[in-house]
CHARMM-style PDB file with segment names, atoms N, HN, CA, C and O in Angstrom:
ATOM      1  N   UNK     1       0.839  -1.176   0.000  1.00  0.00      PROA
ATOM      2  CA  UNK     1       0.000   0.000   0.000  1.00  0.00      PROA
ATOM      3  C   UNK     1       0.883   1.237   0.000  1.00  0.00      PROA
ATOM      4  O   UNK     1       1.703   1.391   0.905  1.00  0.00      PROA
ATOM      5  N   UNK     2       0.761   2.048  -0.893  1.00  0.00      PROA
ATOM      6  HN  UNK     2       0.095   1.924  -1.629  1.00  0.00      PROA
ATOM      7  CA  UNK     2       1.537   3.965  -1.157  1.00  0.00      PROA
ATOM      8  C   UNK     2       0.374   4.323  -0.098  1.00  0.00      PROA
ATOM      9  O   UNK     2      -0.740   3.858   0.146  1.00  0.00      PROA
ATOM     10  N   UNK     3       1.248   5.483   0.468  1.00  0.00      PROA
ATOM     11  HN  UNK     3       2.152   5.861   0.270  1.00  0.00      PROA
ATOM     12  CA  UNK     3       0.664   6.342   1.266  1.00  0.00      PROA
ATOM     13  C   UNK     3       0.109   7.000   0.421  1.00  0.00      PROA
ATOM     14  O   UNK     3       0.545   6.941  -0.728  1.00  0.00      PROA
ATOM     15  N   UNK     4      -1.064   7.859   0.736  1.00  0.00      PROA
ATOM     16  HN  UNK     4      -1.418   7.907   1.670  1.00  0.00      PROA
ATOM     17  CA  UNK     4      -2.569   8.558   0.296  1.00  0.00      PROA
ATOM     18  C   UNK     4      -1.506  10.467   0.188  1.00  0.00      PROA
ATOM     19  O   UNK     4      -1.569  11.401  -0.613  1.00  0.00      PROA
ATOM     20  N   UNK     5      -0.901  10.282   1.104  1.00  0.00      PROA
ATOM     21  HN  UNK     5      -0.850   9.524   1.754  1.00  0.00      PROA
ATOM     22  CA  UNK     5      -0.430  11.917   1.249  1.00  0.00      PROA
ATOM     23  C   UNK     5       0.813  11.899   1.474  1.00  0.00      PROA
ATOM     24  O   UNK     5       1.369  11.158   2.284  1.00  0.00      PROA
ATOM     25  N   UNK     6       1.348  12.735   0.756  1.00  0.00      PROA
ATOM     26  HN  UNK     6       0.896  13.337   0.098  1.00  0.00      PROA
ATOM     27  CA  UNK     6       3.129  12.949   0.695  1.00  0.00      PROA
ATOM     28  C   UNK     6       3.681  13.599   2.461  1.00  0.00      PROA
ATOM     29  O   UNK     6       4.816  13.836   2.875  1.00  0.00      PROA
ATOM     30  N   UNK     7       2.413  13.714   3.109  1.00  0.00      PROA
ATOM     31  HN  UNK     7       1.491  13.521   2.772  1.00  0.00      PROA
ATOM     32  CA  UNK     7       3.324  13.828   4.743  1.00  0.00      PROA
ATOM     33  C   UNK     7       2.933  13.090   5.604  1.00  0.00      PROA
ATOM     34  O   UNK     7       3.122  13.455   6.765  1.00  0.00      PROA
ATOM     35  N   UNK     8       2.395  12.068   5.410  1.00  0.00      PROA
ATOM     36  HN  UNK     8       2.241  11.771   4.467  1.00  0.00      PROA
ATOM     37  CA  UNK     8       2.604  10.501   5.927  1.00  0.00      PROA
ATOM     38  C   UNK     8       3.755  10.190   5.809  1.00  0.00      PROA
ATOM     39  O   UNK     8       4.364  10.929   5.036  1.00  0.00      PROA
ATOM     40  N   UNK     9       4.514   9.150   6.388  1.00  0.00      PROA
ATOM     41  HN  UNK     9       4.019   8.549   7.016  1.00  0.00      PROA
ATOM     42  CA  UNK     9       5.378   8.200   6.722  1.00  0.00      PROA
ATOM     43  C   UNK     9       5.235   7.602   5.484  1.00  0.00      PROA
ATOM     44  O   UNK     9       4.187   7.672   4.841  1.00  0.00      PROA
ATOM     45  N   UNK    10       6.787   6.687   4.898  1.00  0.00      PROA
ATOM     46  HN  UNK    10       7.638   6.631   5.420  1.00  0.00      PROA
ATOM     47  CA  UNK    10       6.149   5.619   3.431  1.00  0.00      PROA
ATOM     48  C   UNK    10       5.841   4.434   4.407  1.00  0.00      PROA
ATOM     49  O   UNK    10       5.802   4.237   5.621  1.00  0.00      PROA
ATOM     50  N   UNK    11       5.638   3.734   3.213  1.00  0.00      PROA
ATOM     51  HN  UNK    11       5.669   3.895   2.226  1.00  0.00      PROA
ATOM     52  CA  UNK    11       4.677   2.413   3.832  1.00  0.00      PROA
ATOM     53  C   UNK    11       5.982   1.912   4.415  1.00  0.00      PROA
ATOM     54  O   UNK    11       5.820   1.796   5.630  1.00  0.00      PROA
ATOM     55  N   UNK    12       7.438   1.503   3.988  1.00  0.00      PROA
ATOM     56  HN  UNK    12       7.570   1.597   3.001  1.00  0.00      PROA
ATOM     57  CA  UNK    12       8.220   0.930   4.117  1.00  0.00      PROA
ATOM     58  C   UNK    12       9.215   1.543   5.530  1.00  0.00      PROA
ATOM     59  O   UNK    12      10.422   1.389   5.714  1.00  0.00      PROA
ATOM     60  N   UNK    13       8.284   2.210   6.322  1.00  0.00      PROA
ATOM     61  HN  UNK    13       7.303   2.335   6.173  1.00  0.00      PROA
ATOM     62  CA  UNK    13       8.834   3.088   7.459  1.00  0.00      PROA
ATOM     63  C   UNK    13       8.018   2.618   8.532  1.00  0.00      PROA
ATOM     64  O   UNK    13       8.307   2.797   9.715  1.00  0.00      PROA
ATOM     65  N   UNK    14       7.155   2.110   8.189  1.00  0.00      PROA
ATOM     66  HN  UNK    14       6.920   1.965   7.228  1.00  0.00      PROA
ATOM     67  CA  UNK    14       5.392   1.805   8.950  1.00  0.00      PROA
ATOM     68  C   UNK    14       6.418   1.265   9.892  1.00  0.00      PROA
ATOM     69  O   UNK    14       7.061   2.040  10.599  1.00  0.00      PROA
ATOM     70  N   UNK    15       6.671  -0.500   9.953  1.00  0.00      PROA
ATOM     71  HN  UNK    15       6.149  -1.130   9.378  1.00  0.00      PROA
ATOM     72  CA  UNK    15       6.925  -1.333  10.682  1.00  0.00      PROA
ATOM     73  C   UNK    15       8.296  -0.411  11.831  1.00  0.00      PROA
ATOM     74  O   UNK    15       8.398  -0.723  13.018  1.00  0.00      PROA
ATOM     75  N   UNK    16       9.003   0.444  11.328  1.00  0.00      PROA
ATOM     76  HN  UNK    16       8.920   0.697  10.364  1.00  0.00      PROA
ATOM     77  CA  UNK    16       9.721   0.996  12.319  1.00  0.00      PROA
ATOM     78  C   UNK    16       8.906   1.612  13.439  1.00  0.00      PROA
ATOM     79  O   UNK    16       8.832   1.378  14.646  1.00  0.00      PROA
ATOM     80  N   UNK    17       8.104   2.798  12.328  1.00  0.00      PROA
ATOM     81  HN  UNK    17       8.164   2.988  11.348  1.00  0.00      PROA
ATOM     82  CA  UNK    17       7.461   3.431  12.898  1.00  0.00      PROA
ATOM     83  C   UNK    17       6.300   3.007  14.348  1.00  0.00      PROA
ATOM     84  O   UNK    17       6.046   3.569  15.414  1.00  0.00      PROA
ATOM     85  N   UNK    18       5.738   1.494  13.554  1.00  0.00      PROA
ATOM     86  HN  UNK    18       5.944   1.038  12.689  1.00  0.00      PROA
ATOM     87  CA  UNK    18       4.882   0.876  15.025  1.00  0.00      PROA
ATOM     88  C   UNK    18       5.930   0.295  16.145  1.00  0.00      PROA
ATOM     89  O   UNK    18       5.435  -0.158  17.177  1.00  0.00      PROA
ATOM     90  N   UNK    19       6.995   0.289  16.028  1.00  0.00      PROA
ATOM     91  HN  UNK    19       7.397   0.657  15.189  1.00  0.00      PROA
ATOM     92  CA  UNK    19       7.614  -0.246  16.985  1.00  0.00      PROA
ATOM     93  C   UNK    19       8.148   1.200  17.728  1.00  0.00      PROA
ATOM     94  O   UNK    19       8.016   1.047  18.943  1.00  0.00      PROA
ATOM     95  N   UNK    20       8.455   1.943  17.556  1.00  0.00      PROA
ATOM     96  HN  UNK    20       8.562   2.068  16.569  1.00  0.00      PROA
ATOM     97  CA  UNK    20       8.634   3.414  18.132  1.00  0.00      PROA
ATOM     98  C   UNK    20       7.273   3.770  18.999  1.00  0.00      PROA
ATOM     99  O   UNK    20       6.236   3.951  18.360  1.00  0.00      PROA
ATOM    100  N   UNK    21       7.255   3.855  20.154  1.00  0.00      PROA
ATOM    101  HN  UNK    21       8.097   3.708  20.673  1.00  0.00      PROA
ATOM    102  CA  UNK    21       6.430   3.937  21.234  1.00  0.00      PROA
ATOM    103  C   UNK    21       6.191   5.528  21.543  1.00  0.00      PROA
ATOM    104  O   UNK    21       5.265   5.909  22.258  1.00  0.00      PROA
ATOM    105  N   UNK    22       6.949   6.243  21.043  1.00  0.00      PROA
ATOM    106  HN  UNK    22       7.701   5.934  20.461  1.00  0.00      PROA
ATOM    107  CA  UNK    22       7.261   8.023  20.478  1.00  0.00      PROA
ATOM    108  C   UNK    22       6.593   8.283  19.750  1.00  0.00      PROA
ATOM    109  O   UNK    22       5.627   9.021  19.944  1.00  0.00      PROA
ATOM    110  N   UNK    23       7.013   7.546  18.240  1.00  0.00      PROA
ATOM    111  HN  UNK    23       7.798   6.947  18.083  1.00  0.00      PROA
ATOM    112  CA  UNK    23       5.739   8.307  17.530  1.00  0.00      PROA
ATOM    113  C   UNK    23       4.270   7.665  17.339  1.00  0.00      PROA
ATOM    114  O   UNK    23       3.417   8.329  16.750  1.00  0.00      PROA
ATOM    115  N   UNK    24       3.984   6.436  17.811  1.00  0.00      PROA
ATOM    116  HN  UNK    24       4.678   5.897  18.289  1.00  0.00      PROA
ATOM    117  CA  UNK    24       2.784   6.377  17.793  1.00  0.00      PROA
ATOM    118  C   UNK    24       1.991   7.197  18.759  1.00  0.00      PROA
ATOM    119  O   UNK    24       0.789   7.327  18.531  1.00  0.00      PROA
ATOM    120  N   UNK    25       2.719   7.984  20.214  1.00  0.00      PROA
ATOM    121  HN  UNK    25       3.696   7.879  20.399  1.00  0.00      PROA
ATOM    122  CA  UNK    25       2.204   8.742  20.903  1.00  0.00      PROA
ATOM    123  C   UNK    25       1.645   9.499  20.413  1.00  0.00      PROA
ATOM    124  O   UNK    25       0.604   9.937  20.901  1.00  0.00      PROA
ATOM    125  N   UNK    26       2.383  10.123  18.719  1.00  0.00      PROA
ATOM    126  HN  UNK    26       3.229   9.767  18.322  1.00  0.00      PROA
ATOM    127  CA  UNK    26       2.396  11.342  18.555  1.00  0.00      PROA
ATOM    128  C   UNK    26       1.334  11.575  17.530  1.00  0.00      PROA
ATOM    129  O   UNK    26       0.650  12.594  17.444  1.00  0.00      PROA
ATOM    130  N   UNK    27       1.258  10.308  16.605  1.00  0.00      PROA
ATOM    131  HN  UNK    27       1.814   9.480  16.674  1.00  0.00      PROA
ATOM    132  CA  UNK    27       0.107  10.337  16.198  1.00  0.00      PROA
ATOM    133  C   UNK    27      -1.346  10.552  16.732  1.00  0.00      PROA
ATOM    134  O   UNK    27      -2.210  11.361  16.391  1.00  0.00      PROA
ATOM    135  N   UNK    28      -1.339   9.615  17.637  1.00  0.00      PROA
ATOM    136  HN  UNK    28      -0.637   8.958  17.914  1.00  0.00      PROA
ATOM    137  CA  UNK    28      -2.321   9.710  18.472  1.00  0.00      PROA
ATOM    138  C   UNK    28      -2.795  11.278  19.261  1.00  0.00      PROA
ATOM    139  O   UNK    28      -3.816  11.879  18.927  1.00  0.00      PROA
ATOM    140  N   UNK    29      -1.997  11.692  20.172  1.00  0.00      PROA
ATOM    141  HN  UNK    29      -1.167  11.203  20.444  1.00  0.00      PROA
ATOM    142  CA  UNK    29      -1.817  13.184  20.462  1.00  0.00      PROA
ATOM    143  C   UNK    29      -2.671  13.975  19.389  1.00  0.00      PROA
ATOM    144  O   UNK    29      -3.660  14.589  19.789  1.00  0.00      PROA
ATOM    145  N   UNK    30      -2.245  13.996  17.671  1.00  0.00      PROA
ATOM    146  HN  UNK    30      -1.441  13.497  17.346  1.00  0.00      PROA
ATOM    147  CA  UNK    30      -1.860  14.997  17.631  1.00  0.00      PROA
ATOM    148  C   UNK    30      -3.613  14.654  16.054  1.00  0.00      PROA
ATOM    149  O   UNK    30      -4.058  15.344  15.138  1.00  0.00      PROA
ATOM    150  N   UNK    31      -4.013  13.055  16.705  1.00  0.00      PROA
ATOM    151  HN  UNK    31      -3.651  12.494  17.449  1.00  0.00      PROA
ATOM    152  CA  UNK    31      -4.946  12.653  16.045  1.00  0.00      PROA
ATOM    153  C   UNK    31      -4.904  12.986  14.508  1.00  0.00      PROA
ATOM    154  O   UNK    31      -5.650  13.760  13.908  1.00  0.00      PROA
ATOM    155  N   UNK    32      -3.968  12.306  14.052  1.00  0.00      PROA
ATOM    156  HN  UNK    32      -3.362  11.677  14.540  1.00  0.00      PROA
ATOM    157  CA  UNK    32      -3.268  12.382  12.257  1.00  0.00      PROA
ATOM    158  C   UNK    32      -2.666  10.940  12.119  1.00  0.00      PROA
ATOM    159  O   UNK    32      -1.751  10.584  12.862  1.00  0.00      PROA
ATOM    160  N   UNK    33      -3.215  10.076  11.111  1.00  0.00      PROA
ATOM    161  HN  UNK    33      -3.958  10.365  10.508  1.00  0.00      PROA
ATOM    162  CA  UNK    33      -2.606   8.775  10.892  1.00  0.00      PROA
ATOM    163  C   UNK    33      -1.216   9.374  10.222  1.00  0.00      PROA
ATOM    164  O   UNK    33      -0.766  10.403   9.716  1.00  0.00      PROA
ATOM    165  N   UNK    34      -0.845   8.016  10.570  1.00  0.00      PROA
ATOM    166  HN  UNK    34      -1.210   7.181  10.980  1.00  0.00      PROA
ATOM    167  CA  UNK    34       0.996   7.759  10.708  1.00  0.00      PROA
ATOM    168  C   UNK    34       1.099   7.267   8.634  1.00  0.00      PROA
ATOM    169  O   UNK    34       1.931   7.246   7.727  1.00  0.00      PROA
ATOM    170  N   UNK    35       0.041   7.050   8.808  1.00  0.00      PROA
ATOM    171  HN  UNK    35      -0.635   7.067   9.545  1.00  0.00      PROA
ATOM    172  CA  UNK    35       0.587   6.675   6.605  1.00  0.00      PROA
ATOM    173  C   UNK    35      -0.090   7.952   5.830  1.00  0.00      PROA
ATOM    174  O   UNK    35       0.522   8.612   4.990  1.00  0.00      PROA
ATOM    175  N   UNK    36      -1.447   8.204   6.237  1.00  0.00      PROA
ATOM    176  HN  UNK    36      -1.943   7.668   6.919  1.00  0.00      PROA
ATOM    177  CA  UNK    36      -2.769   9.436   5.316  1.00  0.00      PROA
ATOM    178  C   UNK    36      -2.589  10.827   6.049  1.00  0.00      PROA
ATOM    179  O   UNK    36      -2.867  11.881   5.477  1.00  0.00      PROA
ATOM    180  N   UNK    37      -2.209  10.785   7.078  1.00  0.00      PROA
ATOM    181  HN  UNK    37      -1.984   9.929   7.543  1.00  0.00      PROA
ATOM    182  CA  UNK    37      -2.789  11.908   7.921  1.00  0.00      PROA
ATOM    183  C   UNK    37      -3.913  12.202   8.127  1.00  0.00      PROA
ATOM    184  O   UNK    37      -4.239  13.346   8.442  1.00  0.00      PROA
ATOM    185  N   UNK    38      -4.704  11.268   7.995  1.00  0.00      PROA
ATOM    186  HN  UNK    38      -4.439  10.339   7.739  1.00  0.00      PROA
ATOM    187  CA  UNK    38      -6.361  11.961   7.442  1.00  0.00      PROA
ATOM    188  C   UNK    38      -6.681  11.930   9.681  1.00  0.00      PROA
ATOM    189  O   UNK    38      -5.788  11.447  10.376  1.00  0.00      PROA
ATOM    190  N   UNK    39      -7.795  12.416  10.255  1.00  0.00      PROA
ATOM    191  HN  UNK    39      -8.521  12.809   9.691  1.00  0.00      PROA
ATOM    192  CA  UNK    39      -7.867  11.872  11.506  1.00  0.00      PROA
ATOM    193  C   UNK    39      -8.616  11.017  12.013  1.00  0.00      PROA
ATOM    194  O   UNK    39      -9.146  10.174  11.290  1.00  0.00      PROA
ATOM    195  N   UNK    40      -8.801  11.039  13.201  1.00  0.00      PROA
ATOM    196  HN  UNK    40      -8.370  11.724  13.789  1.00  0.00      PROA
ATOM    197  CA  UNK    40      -9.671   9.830  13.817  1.00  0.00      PROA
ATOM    198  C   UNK    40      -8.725   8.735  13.921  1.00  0.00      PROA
ATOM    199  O   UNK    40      -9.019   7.679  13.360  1.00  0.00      PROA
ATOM    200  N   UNK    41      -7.778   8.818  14.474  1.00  0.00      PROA
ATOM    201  HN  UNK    41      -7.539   9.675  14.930  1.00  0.00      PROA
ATOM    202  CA  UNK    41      -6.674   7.333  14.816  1.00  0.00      PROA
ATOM    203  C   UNK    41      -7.399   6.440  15.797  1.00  0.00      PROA
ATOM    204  O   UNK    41      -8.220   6.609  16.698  1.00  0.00      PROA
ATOM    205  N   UNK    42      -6.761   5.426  15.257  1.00  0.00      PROA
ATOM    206  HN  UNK    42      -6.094   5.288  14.525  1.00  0.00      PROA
ATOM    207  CA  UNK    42      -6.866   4.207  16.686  1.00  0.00      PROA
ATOM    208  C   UNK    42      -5.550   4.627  17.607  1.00  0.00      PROA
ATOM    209  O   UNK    42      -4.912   5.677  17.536  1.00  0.00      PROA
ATOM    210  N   UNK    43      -5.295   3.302  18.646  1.00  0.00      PROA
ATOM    211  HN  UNK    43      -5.814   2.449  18.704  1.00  0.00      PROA
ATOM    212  CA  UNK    43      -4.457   3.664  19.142  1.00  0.00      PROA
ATOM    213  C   UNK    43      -3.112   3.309  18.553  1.00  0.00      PROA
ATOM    214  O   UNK    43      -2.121   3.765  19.124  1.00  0.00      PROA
ATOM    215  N   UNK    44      -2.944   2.512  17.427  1.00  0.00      PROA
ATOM    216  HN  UNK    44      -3.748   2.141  16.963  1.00  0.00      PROA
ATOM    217  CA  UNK    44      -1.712   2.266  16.795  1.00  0.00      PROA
ATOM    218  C   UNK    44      -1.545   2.949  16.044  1.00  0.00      PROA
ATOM    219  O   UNK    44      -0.661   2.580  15.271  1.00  0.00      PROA
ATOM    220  N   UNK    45      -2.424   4.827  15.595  1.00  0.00      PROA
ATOM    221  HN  UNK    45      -3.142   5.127  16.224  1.00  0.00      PROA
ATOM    222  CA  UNK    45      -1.667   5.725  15.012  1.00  0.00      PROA
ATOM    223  C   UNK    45      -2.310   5.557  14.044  1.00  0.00      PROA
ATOM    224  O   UNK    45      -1.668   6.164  13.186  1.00  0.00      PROA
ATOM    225  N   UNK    46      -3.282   5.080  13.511  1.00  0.00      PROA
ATOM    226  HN  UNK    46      -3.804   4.587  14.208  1.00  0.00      PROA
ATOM    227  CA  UNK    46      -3.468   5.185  12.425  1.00  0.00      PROA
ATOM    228  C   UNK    46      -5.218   4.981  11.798  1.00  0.00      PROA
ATOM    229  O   UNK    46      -5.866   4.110  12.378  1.00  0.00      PROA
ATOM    230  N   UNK    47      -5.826   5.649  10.827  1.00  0.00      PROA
ATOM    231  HN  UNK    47      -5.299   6.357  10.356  1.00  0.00      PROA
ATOM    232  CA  UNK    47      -7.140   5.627  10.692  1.00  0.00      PROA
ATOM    233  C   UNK    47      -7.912   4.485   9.712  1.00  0.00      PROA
ATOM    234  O   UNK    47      -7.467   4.032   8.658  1.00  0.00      PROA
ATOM    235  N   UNK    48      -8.828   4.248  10.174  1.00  0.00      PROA
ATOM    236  HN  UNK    48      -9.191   4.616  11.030  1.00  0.00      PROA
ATOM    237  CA  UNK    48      -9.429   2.411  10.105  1.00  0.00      PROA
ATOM    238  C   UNK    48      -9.532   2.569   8.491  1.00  0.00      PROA
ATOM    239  O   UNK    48     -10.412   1.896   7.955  1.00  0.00      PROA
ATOM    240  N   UNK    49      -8.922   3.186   7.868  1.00  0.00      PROA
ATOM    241  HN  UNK    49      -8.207   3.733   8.304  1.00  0.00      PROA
ATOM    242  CA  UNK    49      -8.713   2.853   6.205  1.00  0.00      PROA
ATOM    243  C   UNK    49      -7.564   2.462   6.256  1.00  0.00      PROA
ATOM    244  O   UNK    49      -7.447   1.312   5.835  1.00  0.00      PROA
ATOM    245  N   UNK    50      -6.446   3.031   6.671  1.00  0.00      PROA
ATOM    246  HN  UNK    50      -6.542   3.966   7.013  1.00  0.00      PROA
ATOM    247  CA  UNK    50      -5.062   2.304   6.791  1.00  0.00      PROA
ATOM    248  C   UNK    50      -5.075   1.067   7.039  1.00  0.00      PROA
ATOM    249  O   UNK    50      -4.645   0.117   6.386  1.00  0.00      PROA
ATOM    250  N   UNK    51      -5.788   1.144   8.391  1.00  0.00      PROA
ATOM    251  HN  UNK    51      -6.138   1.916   8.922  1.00  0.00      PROA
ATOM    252  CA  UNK    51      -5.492  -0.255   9.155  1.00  0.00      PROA
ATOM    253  C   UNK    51      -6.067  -1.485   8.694  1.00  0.00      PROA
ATOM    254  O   UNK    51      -5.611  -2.607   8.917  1.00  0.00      PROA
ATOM    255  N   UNK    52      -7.269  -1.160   7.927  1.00  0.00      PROA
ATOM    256  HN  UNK    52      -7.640  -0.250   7.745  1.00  0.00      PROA
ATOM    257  CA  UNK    52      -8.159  -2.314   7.441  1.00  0.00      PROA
ATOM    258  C   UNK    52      -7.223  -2.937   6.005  1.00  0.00      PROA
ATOM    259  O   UNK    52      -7.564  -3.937   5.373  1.00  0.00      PROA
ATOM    260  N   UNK    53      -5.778  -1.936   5.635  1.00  0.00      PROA
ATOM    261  HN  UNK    53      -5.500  -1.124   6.147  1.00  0.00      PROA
ATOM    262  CA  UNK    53      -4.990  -2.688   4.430  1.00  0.00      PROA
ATOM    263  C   UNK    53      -3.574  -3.156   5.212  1.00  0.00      PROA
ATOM    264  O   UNK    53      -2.575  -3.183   4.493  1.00  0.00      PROA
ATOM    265  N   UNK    54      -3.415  -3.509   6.565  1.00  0.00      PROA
ATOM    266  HN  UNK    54      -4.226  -3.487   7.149  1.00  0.00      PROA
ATOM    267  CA  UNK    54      -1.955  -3.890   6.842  1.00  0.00      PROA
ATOM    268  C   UNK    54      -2.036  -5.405   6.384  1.00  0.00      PROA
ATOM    269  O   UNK    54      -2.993  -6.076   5.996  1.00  0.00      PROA
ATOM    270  N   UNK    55      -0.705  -5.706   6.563  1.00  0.00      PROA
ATOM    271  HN  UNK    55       0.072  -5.161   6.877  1.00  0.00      PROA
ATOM    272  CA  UNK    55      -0.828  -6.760   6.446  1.00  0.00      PROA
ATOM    273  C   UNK    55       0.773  -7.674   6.877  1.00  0.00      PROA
ATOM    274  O   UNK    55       1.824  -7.044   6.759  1.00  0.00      PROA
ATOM    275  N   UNK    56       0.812  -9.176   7.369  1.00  0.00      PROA
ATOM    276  HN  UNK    56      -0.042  -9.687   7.465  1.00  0.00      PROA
ATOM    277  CA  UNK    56       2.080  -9.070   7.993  1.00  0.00      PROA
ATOM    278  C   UNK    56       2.211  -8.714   9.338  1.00  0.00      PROA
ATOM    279  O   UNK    56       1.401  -8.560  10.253  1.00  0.00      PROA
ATOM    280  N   UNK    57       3.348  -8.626   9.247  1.00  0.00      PROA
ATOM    281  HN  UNK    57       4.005  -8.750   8.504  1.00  0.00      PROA
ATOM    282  CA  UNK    57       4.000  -8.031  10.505  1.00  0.00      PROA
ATOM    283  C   UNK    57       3.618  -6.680  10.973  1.00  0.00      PROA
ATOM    284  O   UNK    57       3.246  -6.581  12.143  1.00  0.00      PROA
ATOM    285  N   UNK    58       3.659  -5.617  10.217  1.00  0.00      PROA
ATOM    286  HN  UNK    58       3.961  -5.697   9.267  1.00  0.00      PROA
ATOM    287  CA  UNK    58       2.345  -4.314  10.424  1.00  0.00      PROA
ATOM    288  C   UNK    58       0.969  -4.680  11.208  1.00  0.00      PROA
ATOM    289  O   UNK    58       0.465  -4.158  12.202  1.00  0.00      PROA
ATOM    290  N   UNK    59       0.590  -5.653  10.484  1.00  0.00      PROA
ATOM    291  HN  UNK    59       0.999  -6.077   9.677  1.00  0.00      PROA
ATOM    292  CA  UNK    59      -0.759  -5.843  11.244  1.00  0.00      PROA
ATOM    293  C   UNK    59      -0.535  -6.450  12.429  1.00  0.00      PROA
ATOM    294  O   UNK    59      -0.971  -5.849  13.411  1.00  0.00      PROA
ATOM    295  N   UNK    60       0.036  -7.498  12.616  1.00  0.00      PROA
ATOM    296  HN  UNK    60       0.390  -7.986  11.818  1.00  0.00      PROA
ATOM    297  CA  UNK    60       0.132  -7.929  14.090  1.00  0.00      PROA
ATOM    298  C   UNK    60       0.826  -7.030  15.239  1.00  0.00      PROA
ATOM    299  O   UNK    60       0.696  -7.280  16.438  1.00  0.00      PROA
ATOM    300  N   UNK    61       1.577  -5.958  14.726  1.00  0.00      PROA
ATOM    301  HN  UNK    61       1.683  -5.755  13.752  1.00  0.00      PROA
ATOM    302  CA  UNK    61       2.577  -4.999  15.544  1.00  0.00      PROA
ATOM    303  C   UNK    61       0.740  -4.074  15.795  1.00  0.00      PROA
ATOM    304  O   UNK    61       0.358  -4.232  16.954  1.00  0.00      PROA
ATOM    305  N   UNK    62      -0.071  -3.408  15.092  1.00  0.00      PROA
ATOM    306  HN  UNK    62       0.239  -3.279  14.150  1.00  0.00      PROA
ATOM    307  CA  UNK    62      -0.781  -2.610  14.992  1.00  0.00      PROA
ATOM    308  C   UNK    62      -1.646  -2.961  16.322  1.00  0.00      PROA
ATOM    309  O   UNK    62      -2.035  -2.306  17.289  1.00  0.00      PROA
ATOM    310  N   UNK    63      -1.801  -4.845  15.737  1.00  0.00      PROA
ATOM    311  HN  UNK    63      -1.485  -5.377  14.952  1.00  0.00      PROA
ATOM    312  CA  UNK    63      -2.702  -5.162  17.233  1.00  0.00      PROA
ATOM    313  C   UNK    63      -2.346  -5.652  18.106  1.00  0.00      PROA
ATOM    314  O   UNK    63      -3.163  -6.255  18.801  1.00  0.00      PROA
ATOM    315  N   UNK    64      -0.856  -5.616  18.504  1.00  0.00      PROA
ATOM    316  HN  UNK    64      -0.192  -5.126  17.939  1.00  0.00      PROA
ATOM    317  CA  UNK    64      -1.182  -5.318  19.991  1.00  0.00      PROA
ATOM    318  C   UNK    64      -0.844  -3.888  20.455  1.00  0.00      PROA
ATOM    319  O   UNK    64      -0.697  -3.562  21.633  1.00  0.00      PROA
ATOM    320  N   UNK    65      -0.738  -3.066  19.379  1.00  0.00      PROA
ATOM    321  HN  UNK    65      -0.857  -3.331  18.422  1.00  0.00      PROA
ATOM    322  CA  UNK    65      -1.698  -1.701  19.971  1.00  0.00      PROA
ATOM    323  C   UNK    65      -2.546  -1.504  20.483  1.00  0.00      PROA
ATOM    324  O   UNK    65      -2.700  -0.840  21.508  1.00  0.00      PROA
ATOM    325  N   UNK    66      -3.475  -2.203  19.685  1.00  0.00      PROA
ATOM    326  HN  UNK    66      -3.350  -2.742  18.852  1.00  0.00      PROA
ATOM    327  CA  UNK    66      -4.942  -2.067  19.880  1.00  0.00      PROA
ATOM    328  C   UNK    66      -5.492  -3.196  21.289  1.00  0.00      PROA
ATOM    329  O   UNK    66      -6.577  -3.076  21.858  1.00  0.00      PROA
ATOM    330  N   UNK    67      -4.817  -3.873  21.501  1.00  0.00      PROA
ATOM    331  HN  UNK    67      -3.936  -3.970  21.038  1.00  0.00      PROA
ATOM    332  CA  UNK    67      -5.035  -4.627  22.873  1.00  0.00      PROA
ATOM    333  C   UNK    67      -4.505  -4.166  23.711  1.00  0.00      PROA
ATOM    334  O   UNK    67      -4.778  -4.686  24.792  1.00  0.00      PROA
ATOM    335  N   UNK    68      -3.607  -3.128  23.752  1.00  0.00      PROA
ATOM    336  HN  UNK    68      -3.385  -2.706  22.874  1.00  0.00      PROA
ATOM    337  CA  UNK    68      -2.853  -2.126  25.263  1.00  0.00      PROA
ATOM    338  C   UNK    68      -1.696  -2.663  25.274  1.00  0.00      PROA
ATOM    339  O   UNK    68      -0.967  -2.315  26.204  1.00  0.00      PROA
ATOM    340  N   UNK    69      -1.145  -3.665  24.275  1.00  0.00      PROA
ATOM    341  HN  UNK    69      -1.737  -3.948  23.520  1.00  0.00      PROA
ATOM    342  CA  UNK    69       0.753  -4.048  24.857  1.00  0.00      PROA
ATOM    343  C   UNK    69       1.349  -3.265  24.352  1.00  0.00      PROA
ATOM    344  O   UNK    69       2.316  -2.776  24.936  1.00  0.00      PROA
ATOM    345  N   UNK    70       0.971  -2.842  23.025  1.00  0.00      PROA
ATOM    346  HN  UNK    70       0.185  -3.239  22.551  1.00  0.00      PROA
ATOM    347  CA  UNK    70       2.108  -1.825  22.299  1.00  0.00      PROA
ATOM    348  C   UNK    70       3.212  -2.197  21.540  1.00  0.00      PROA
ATOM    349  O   UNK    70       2.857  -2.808  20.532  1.00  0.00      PROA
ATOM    350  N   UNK    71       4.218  -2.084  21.623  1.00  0.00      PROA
ATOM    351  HN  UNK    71       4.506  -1.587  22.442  1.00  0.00      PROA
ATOM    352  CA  UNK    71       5.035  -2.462  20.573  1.00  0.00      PROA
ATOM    353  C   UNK    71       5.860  -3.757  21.217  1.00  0.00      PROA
ATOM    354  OT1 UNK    71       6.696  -4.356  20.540  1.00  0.00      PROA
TER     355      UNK     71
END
């Protein structure tokens, strides 16, 4: 999946990016997904159009965001 907006993160940054416990804060905070920017994040940073295309290791890092372990 290409990111939707040139100030998103690339896709190929994602998997760093969910393991960084910093910037998913910051997404969240600042309520701007981590790939679209578009808002309305979950808690792994990112908005349920992103998230509904991970896949892999992205997706399993994403959920245990979404279950409270985090990275």
């Amino acid at each position: 999946m290409e990111r939707l907006n040139s100030e998103g993160i690339r896709q190929d940054e994602l998997l760093y990016a969910l393991k960084t416990r910093r910037t998913v804060q910051t997404a969240r905070r600042i309520d701007s997904c981590l790939l679209c920017r578009r808002h309305y994040v979950n808690e792994a940073g990112l908005c349920d159009i992103c998230y509904a295309q991970l896949e892999g290791e992205e997706a399993k890092l994403a959920e245990r965001w979404l279950s409270g372990i985090g990275p």
